[in-house]
C-alpha positions as CSV (number, residue, x, y, z in Angstrom):
1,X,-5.2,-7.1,12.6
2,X,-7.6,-8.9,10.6
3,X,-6.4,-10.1,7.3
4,X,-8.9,-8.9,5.1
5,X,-8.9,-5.4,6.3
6,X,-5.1,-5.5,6.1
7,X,-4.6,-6.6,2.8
8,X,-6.6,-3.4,1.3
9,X,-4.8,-1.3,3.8
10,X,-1.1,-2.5,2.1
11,X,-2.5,-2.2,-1.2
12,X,-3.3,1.5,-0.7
13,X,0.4,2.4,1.4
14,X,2.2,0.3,-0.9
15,X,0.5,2.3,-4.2
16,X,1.2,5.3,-2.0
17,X,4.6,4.9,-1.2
18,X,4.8,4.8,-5.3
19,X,3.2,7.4,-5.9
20,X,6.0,9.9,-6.4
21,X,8.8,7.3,-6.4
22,X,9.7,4.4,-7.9
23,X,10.9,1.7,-6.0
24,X,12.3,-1.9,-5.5
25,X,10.2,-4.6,-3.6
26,X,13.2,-4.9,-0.8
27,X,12.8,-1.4,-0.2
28,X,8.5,-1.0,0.0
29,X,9.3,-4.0,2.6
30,X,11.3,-2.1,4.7
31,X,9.6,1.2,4.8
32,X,6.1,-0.6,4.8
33,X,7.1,-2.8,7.7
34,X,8.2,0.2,9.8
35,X,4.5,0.9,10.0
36,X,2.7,-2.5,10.2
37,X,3.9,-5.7,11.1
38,X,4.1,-8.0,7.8
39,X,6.8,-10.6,6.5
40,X,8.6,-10.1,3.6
41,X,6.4,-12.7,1.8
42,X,3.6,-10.9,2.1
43,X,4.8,-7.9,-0.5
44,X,5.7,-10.3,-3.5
45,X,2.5,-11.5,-4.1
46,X,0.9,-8.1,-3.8
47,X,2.8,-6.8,-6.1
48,X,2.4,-9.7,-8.9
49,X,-1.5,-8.7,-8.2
50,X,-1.2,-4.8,-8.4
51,X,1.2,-5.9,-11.3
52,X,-1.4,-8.1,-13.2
53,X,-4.2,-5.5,-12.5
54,X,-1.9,-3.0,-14.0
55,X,-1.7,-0.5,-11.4
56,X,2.2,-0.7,-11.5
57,X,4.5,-1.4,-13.8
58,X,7.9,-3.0,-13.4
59,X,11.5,-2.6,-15.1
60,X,15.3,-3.9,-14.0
61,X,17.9,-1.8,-13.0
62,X,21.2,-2.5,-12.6
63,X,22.6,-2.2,-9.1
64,X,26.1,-1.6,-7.6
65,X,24.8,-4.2,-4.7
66,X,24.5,-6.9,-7.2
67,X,22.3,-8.5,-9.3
68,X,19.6,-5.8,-11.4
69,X,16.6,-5.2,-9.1
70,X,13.2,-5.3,-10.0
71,X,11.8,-1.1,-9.6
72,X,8.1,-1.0,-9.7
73,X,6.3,2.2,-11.0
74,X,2.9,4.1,-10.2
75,X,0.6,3.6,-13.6
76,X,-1.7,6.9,-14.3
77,X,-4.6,3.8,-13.8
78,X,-2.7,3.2,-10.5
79,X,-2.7,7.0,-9.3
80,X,-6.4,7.0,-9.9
81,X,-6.8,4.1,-8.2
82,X,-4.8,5.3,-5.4
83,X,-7.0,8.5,-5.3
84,X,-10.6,6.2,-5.0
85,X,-8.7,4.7,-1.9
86,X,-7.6,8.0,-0.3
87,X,-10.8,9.2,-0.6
88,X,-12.5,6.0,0.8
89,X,-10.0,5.4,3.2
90,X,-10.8,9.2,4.4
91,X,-14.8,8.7,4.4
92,X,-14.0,5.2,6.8
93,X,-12.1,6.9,9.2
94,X,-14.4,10.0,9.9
95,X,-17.3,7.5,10.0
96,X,-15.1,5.4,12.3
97,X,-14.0,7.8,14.6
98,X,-17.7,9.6,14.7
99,X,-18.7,6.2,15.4
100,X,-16.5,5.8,18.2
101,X,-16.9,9.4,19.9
102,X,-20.6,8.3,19.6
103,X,-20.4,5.6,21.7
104,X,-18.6,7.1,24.2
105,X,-20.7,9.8,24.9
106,X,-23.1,7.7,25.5
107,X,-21.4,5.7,28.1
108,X,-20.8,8.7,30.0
């Protein structure tokens, strides 16, 4: 998948999967990475970014499996962030898939 494309893509499921809970970067890895292929590396460095733009937040909590982890949390400038990209994401794919049917009609 092209990287550009990708990168706006895991901004908007990683916002999403915060939306109604908070959550640790090991875990938005692992539920992320169900759906679409990335490496652990990629999250971190996303999240500094959604982080500095302050669409999350972060805090530590302490954990029975160790060290504290690092929860991220969903700002209210982050949910209407989100919103702008579930609505644009929506718009895309009609377009898209219009798009597509359209050029398969016409090859029939």
């Amino acid at each position: 998948m092209n990287a550009q494309l990708k990168k706006g893509i895991l901004d908007m499921l990683v916002l999403a999967m915060l939306e109604h809970t908070d959550r640790y970067g090991f875990e938005l890895v692992e539920r992320v990475s169900r759906h679409v292929r990335m490496a652990e590396r990629t999250i971190y460095p996303l999240l500094k970014r959604l982080r500095d733009d302050r669409l999350v937040v972060t805090y530590l909590q302490e954990s029975n499996m160790g060290a504290p982890r690092k929860y991220y949390r969903l700002t209210d400038e982050g949910r209407t962030y989100l919103r702008g990209m579930k609505a644009e994401w929506t718009e895309l794919h009609e377009a898209v898939n219009r798009l597509l049917e359209e050029a398969q009609r016409e090859q029939a």
